[in-house]
C-alpha positions as CSV (number, residue, x, y, z in Angstrom):
1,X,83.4,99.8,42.7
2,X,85.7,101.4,44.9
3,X,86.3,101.1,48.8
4,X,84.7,102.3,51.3
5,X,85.6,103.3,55.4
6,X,83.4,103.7,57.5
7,X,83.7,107.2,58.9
8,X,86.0,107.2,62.5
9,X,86.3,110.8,64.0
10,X,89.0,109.6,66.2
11,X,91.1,109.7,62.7
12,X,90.5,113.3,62.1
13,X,93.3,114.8,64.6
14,X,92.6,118.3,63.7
15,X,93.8,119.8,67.2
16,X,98.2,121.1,67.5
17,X,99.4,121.0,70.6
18,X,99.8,124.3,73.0
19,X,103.4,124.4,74.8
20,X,103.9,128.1,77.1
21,X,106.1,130.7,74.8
22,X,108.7,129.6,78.4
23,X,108.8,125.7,77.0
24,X,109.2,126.7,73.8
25,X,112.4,129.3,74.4
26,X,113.6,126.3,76.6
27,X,113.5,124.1,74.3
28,X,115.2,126.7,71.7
29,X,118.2,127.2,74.2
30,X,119.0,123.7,75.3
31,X,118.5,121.8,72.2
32,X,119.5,124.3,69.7
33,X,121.4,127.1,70.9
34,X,118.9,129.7,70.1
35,X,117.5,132.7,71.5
36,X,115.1,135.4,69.8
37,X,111.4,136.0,69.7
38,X,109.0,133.9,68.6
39,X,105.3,134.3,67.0
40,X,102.5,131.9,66.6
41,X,102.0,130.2,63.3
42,X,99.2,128.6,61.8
43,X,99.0,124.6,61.9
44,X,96.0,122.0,61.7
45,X,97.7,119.7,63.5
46,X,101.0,120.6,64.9
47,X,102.1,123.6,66.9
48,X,104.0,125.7,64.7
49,X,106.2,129.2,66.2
50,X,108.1,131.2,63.5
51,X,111.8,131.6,65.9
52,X,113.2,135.3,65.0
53,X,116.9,134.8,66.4
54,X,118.9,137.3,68.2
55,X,121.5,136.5,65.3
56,X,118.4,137.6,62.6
57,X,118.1,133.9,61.6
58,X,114.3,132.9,61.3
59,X,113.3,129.1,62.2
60,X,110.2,127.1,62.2
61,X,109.8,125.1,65.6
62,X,107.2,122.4,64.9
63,X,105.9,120.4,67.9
64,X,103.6,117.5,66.4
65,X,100.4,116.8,68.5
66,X,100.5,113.3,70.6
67,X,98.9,111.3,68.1
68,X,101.4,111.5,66.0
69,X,103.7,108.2,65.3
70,X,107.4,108.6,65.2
71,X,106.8,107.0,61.8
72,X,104.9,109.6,60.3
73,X,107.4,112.0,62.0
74,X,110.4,110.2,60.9
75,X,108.4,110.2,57.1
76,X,108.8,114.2,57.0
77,X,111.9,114.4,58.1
78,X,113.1,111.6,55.3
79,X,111.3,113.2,53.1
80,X,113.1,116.6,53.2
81,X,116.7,115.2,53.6
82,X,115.5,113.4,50.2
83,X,114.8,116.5,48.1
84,X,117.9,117.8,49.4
85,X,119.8,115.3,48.1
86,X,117.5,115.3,44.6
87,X,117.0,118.6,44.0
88,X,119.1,121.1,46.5
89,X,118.3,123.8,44.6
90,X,114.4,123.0,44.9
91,X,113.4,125.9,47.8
92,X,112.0,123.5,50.8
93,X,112.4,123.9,54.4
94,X,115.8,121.9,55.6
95,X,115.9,120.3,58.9
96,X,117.9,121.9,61.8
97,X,119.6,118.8,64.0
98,X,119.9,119.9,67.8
99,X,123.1,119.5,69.7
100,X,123.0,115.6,69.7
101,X,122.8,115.8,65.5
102,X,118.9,114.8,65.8
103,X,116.7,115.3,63.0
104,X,113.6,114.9,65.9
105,X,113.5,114.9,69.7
106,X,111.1,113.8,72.3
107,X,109.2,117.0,74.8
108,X,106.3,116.0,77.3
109,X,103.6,118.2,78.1
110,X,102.1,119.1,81.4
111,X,100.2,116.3,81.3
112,X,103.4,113.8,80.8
113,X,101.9,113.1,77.0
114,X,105.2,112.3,74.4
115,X,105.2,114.9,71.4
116,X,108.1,114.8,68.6
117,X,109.4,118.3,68.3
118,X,111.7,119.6,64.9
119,X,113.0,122.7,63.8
120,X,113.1,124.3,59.7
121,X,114.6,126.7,58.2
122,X,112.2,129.0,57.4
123,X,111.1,130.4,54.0
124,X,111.0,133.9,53.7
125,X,108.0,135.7,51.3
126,X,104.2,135.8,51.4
127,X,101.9,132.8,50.7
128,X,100.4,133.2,47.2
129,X,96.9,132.9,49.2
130,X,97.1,136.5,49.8
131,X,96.4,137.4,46.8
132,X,92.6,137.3,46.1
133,X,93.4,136.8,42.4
134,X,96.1,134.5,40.8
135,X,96.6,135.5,37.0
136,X,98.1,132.8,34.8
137,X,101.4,133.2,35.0
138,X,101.3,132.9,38.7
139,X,99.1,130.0,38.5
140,X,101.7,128.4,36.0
141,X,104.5,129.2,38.0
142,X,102.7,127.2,41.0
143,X,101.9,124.0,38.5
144,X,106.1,124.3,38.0
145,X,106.6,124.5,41.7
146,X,104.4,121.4,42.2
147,X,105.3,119.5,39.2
148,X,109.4,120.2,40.3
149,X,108.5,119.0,44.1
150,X,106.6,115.8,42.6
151,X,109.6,114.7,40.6
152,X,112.2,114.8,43.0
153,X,110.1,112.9,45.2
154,X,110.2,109.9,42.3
155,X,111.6,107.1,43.9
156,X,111.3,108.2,47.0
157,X,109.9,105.6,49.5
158,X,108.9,104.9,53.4
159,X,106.8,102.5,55.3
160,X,104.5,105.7,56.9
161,X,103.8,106.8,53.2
162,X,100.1,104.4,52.9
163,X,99.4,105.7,56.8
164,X,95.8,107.2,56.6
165,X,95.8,110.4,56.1
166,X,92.4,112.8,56.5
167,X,93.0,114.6,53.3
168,X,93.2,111.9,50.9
169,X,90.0,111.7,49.2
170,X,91.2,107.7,48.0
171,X,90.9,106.8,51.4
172,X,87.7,105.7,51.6
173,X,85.5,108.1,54.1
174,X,84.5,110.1,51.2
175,X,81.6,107.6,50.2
176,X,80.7,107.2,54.2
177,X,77.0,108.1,55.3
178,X,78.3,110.5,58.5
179,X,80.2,112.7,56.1
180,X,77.5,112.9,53.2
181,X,74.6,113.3,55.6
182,X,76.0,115.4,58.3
183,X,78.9,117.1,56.9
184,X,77.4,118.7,53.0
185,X,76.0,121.8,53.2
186,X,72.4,121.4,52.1
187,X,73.2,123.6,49.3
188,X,76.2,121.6,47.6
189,X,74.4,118.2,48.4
190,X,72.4,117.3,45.5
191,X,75.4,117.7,43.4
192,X,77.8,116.5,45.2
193,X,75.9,113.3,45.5
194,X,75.5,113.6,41.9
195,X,79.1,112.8,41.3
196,X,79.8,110.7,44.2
197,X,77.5,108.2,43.0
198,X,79.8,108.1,39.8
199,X,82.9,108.5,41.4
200,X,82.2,105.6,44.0
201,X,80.7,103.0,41.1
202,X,83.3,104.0,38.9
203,X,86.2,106.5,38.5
204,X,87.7,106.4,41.7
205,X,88.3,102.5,41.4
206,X,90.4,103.9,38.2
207,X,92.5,106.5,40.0
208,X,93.3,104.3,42.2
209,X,94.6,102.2,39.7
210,X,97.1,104.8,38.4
211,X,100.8,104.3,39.7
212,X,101.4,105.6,43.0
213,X,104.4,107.7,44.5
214,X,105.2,110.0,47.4
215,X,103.4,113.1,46.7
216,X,103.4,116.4,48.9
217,X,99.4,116.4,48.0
218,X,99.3,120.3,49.6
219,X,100.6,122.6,47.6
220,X,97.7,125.0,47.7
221,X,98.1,128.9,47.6
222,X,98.9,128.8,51.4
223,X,101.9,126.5,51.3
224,X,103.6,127.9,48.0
225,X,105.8,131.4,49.2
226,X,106.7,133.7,46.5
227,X,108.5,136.6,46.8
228,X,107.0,139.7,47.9
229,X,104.6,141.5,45.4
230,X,106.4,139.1,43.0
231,X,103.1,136.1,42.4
232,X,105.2,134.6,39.8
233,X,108.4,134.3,41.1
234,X,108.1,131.6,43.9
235,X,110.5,131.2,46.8
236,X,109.5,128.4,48.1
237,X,107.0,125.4,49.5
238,X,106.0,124.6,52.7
239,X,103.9,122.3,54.9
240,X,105.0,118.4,54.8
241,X,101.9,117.1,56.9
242,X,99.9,115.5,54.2
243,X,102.7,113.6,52.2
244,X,101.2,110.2,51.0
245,X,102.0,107.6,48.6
246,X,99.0,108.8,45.9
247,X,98.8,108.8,42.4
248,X,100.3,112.3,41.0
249,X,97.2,113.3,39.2
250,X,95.9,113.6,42.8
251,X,98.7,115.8,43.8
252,X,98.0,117.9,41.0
253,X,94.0,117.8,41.7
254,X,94.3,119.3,45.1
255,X,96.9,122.3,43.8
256,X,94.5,123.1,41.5
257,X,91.4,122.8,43.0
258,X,92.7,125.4,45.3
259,X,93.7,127.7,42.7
260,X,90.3,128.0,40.8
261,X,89.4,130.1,44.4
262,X,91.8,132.7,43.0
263,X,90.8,132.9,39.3
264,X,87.1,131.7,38.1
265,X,88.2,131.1,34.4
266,X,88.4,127.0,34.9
267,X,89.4,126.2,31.7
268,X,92.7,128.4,31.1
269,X,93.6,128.3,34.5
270,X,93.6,124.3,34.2
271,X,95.6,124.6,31.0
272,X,98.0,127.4,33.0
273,X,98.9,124.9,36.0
274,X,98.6,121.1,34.1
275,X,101.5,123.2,31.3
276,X,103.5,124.2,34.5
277,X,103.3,120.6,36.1
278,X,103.3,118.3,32.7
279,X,107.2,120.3,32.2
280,X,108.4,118.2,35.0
281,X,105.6,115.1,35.5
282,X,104.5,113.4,32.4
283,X,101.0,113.1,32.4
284,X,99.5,110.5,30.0
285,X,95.8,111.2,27.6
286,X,94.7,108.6,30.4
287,X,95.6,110.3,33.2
288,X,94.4,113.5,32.3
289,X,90.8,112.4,31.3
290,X,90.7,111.2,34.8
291,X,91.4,115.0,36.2
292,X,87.6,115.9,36.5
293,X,86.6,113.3,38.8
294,X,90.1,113.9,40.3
295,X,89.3,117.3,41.3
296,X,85.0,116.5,42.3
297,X,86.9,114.4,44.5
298,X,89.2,116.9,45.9
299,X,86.4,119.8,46.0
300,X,83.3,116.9,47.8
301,X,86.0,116.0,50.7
302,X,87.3,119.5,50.9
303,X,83.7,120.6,51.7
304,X,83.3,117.6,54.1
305,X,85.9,118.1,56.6
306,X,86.1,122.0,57.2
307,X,82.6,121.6,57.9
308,X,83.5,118.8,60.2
309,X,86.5,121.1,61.8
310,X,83.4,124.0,62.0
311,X,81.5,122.4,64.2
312,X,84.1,120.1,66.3
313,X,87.7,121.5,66.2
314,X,88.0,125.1,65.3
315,X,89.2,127.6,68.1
316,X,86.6,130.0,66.3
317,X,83.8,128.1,64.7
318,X,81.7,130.9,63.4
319,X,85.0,132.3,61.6
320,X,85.9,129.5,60.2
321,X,82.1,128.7,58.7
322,X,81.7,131.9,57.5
323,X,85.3,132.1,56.0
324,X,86.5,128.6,55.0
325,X,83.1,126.6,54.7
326,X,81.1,129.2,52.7
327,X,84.4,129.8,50.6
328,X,85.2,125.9,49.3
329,X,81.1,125.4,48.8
330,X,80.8,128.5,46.4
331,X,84.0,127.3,44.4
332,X,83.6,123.9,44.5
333,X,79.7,124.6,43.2
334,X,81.1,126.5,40.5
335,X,83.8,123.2,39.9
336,X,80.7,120.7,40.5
337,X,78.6,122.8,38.4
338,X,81.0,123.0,34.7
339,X,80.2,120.1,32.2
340,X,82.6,117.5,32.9
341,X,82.3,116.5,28.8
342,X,83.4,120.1,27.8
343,X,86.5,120.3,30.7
344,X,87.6,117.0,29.8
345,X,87.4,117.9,26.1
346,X,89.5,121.0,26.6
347,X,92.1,119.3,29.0
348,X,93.0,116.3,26.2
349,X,92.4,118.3,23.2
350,X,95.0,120.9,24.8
351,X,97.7,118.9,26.8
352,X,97.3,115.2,26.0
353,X,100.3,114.1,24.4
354,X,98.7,112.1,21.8
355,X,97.0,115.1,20.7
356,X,100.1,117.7,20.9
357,X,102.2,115.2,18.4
């Protein structure tokens, strides 16, 4: 049976910071050098400002909220001066050092709180996400992406990479009674207790088994930039927030569990993004037939905490339960609702590699 956490909302730090566009440009001109314009960016837990400089150069300047560790800071900023060394070709943002040659720097807010500020390179393009539908190529070029970014992170290790992070549906809150009775929609419940039951006196126990390595564990539509009008060519990946030590078959689980909300044929878009990701990850018959419950993971805790952000931590609650909420139940319904014999069927019959020799 697997393990379970009890449920602590104090570990779901879903609010970034909010530093004046003045502390921001100050920031930009003492530490860095830099002056230009800046615009607000998304970011679930860190303030993030896309920096146009007066030279034409575009940053990222991310300020982490307060609760974050100079650990799991000093994790991301590893973890990209890592690819660059494994993979400099791989398209990932690169860490600016200010004037003293930091990778990370200390700002206080008004209220004399400590928050770790960075700056990127920034990735130019247009998130695959804005494309309503992903055809197979593109979703194969993403399983690529992902697959590439998993490999050069083999070997790769840190002491912030087992740090709890809210994404990971191994880390126990999945199972808790707050999040199933309070946080599932009353129309994705049934079935989503359905597989949890098998999932928490079963296959979890065995993906957690699998060998673990560092995995970016986010690269969803939103964080994978391709060029513009161009789905299949990608430029790049983004978002470091939810690296974890994890096994990869739940790296690949959340890209693709992301992906079936831009194409509803499950099956060939499985087979498009596991062929994209098995050219760079080897993924054993074992593995794979663990990819179901993989993903019913993924989709259950997805469901869970945006409709814990709804009603606790979104600037705009009715947008986000209208958009995001309704959005991951109706796909992850469909997911929840496809035979799991007749998926898993298709997945090793296809891709196992006992079955392709």
């Amino acid at each position: 049976m697997s393990r379970h956490r009890p449920f602590d909302p104090n570990l779901l730090r879903f609010n970034p910071p909010s530093f004046s566009e003045d502390a921001l440009k100050k920031v930009l001109t003492q530490r860095y050098g830099i002056c230009g314009t800046l615009k607000h960016l998304a970011g679930e837990r860190d303030q993030n400002t896309l920096v146009i400089a007066d030279s034409g150069e575009k940053y990222v300047l991310k300020i982490h909220g307060p609760d974050e560790s100079e650990e799991v800071v000093d994790f991301q900023v590893q973890a990209l001066l890592h690819l660059q060394r494994m993979d400099p070709a791989l398209s990932v943002p690169r860490q600016i050092p200010d004037h003293e040659d930091n990778q990370a720097g200390r700002l206080n807010d008004q209220e004399d709180r400590p928050h770790w500020v960075r700056l990127l390179s920034f990735i130019d393009g247009e998130p695959l996400d804005h494309y309503d539908h992903l055809d197979l190529p593109a979703i194969n070029a993403l399983g690529e992406t992902a697959g590439r970014l998993c490999a050069a992170f083999r070997g790769f290790e840190h002491p912030a990479s087992t740090v709890f992070m809210p994404w990971d549906p191994l880390n126990g809150i999945i199972f808790s009674q707050t999040l199933r009775e309070e946080y599932l929609p009353d129309a994705i419940k049934p079935i989503a207790e359905h597989h949890l039951e098998r999932l928490q006196n079963d296959t979890i126990s065995k993906i957690q088994d699998l060998p673990h390595q560092v995995t970016h564990h986010d690269a969803h539509p939103g964080n994978v930039i391709c060029e513009k009008g161009h789905p299949t060519r990608i430029a790049g990946v983004i978002d470091f927030g939810d690296l974890i030590c994890s096994p990869v078959i739940m790296d690949l689980s959340v890209a693709l569990s992301n992906v079936l909300r831009h194409n509803e044929d499950i099956l060939e878009s499985t087979s498009a993004m596991v062929l994209g990701y098995a050219k760079f990850v080897p993924l054993s018959e074992h593995m794979l037939g663990l990819l179901y419950d993989s993903l019913c993971a993924s989709y259950i805790m997805l469901v869970q905490l945006l409709s814990f952000r709804a009603q606790h931590h979104a600037n705009d609650p009715e947008k986000l339960q209208q958009e995001d909420v309704a959005g991951a139940v109706s796909t992850a319904l469909r997911f929840l609702q496809f035979d799991r014999n007749r998926f898993l069927d298709h997945v090793i019959k296809n891709h196992s590699p006992q079955h392709s020799t």
